[in-house]
C-alpha positions, -999 to 999 in steps of 0.1 A, spaced: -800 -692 -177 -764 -678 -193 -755 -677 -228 -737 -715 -236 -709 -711 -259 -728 -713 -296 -753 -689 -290 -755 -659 -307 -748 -622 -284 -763 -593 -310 -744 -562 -297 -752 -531 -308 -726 -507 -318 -719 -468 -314 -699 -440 -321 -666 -449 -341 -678 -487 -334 -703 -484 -357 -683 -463 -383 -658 -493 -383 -683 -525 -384 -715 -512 -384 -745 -513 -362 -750 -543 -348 -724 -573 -346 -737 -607 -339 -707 -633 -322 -707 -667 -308 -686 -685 -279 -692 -651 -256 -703 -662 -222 -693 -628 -203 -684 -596 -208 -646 -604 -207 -654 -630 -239 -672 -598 -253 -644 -580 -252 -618 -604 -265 -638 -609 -296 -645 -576 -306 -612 -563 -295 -601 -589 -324 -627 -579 -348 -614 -540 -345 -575 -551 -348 -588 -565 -380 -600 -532 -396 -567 -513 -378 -583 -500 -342 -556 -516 -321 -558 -511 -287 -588 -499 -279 -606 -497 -250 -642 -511 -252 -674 -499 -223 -699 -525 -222 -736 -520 -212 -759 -543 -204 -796 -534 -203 -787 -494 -195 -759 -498 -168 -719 -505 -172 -710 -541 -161 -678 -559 -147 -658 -580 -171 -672 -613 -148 -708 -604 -156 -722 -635 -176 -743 -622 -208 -780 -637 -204 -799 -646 -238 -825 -618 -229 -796 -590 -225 -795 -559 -244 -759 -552 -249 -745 -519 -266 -704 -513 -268 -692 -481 -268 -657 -464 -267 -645 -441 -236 -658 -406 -242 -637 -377 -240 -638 -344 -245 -645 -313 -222 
């Protein structure tokens, strides 16, 4: 069973993420991952992070933009680590 469009997705946050909307953000109409994406990329813009790019993890392991978010999902967004 997949997420329908007014259910909630709770995503947990990290790194600057969290220093810009907190720890967890709770969205609606998000059906996959590419849905995720769109709506926090908007909720960043908002608070001045423009294009950033977003890693999404479902349940431990780094999904496709196609994956469709199931109600049981834990889901964490992270940004690209760098560094050496």
């Amino acid at each position: 069973m997949s997420f329908k469009g007014d259910d909630i997705v709770k995503v947990r946050l990290f790194a600057r993420f969290r220093d810009v909307l907190g720890e967890y953000v709770e969205l609606e109409n998000v059906e996959t991952v590419k849905d995720l994406k769109s709506h926090l990329q908007a909720l960043f813009s908002a608070k001045g992070l423009d294009d950033t790019a977003i890693l999404i993890a479902i349940n431990g392991s780094y999904v496709d933009d196609d994956y469709e978010i199931q109600p049981d999902d834990e889901v964490v967004a992270f940004p690209p680590v760098s560094g050496g």
